[in-house]
N, C-alpha and C positions, 0 to 999 in steps of 0.2 A: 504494500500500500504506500502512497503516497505521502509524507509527512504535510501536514497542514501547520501546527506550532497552535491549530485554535482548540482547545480541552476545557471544559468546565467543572467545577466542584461535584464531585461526585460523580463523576463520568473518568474512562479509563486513561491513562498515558498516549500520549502521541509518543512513537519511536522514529528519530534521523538517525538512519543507520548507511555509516561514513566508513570508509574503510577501515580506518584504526581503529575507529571512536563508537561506540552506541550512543543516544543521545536519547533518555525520555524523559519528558515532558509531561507535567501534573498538578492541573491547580486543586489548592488547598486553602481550607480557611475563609474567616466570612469578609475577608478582604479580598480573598479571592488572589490567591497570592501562587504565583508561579516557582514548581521546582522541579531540579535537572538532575537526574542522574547519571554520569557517565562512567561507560564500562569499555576500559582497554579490553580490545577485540584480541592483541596478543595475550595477555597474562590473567584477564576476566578478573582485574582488578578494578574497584569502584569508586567514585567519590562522587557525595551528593551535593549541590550548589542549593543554600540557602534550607534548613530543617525550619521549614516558618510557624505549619500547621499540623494538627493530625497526626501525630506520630503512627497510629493503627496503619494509615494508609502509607506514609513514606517508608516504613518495616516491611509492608508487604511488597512493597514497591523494590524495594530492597534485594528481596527473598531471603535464602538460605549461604548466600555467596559474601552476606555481610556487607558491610562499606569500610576501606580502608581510612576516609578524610571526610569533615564537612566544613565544607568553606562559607561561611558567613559572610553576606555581600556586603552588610552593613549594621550600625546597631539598634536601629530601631524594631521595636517590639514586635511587629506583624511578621518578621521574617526569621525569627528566630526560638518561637512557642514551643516548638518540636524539640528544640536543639538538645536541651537535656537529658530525654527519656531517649533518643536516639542514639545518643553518644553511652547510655546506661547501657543499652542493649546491646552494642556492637564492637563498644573500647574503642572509637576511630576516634582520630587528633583531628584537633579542631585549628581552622585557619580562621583568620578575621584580622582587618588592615589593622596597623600597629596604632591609631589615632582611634579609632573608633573600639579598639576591645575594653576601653576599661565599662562601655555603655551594654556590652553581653554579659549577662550575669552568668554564663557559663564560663570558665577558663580557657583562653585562648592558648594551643601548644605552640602555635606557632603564628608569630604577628609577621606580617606581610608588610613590605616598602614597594615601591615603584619599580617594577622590572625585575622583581624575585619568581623565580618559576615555580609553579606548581604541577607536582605529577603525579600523574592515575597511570600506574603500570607502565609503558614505555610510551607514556603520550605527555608531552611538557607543554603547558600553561602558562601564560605569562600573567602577573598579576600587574595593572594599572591603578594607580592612588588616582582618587577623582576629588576634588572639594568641591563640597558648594551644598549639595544634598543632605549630606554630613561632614564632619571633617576627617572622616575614614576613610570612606568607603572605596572599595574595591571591582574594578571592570576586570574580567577574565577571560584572556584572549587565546584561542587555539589554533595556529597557523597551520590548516590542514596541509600537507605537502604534497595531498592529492589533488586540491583541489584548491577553494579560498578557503578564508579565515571563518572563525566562528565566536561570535564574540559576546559573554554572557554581562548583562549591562546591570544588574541589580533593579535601581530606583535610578538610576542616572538618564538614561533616554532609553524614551517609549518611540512610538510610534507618534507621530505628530508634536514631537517637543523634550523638551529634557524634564528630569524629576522638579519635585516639589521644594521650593527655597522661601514658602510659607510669607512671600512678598517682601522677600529680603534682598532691595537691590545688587548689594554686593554679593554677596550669595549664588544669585542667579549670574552674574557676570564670571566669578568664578567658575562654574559649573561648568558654563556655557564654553568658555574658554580651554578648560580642561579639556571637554568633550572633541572641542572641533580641533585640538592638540593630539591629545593623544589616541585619540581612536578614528575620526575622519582626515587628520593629517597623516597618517601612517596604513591605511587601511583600503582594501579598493571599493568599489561602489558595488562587488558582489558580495561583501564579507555578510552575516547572516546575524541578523542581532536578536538575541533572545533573553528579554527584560522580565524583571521581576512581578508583574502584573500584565494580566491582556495578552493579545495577540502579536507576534514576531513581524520582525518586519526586516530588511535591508537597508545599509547606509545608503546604496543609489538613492531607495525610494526618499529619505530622508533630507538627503546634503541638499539640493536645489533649494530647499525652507529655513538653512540655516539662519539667512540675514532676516528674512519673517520673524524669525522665532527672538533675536535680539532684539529687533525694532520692536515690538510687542511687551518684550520686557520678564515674559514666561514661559 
């Protein structure tokens, strides 16, 4: 089947299944909150992106094959509900950017800078610091070398805009800047962005709105 990226609460996983990489996709929670699990196709090692909601469902999600890591995109509350009872049940080490862990009441093993890699079995991640959203947070980038990039955005950019800076003009300027630095400065217009709420989308579809989206101011 087809990967679509659109899944709602309580309905099953979307799977992108990429050469190295499995990729599925699960919203959880009454936020409605997007998570990823990925499985090296070589070593059938796993790590899950963002324990927000539901732990029932991200364990099953899971299976029997356990999860080696879970990377917290950021520290706000809706994306991290899970993180506890899933790290109880599995032992995996937990990642979350080095500014925003002291806001996850779990313990972070391993705080994440600007360009530290992250890896699921023989597949390496690249972690991006973003501010603006929070002063954490982390974009997670996988340069397929089969193919293009895959790049997991948190709360940083949706589809139609970047995250929420709660009408903080410096905030938003930051964010915005960050965004069009280090993920549409460095990225092609096929890379496949897969955010933390909602439906996925492509920086193609996106870049043309940048200057929109600063003149507006959100």
């Amino acid at each position: 089947m087809t990967y679509s990226g659109v899944v709602k609460v309580g309905g099953p996983a979307d799977v992108h299944e990429l050469k190295d990489l499995m990729i599925s996709k699960v919203a959880v929670g009454s936020m409605n909150n997007n998570a990823y699990l990925l499985r090296c196709r070589d070593t059938g090692e796993q790590l899950l992106i963002d324990a927000a909601a539901e732990p029932h469902t991200l364990l099953s999600l899971i299976g029997e094959d356990s999860v080696a890591s879970v990377v917290t995109t950021h520290r706000h509350d809706d994306h991290w509900q899970a993180l506890e009872e899933v790290v109880a049940v599995t032992g995996a080490r937990t990642f979350a950017g080095r500014y925003d862990a002291e806001g996850i009441p779990v313990a972070t093993d391993v705080p994440l800078e600007d360009g530290d890699t992250v890896r699921v079995g023989s597949v390496e991640l690249t972690a991006r610091h973003i501010v603006g959203h929070t002063p954490g947070s982390i974009v997670l980038v996988y340069d397929d070398p089969h193919g293009h990039p895959h790049v997991f955005t948190g709360d940083c950019l949706f589809p139609g805009g970047v995250g929420n800076t709660s009408g903080d003009a410096a905030a938003f300027v930051s964010l915005l800047d960050d965004v069009e630095e280090k993920i549409f400065g460095r990225l092609p217009d096929e890379s496949w962005v897969y955010p933390g709420h909602g439906d996925d989308t492509t920086l193609g579809a996106e870049r043309p709105h940048l200057a929109e989206w600063r003149g507006r101011g959100w």
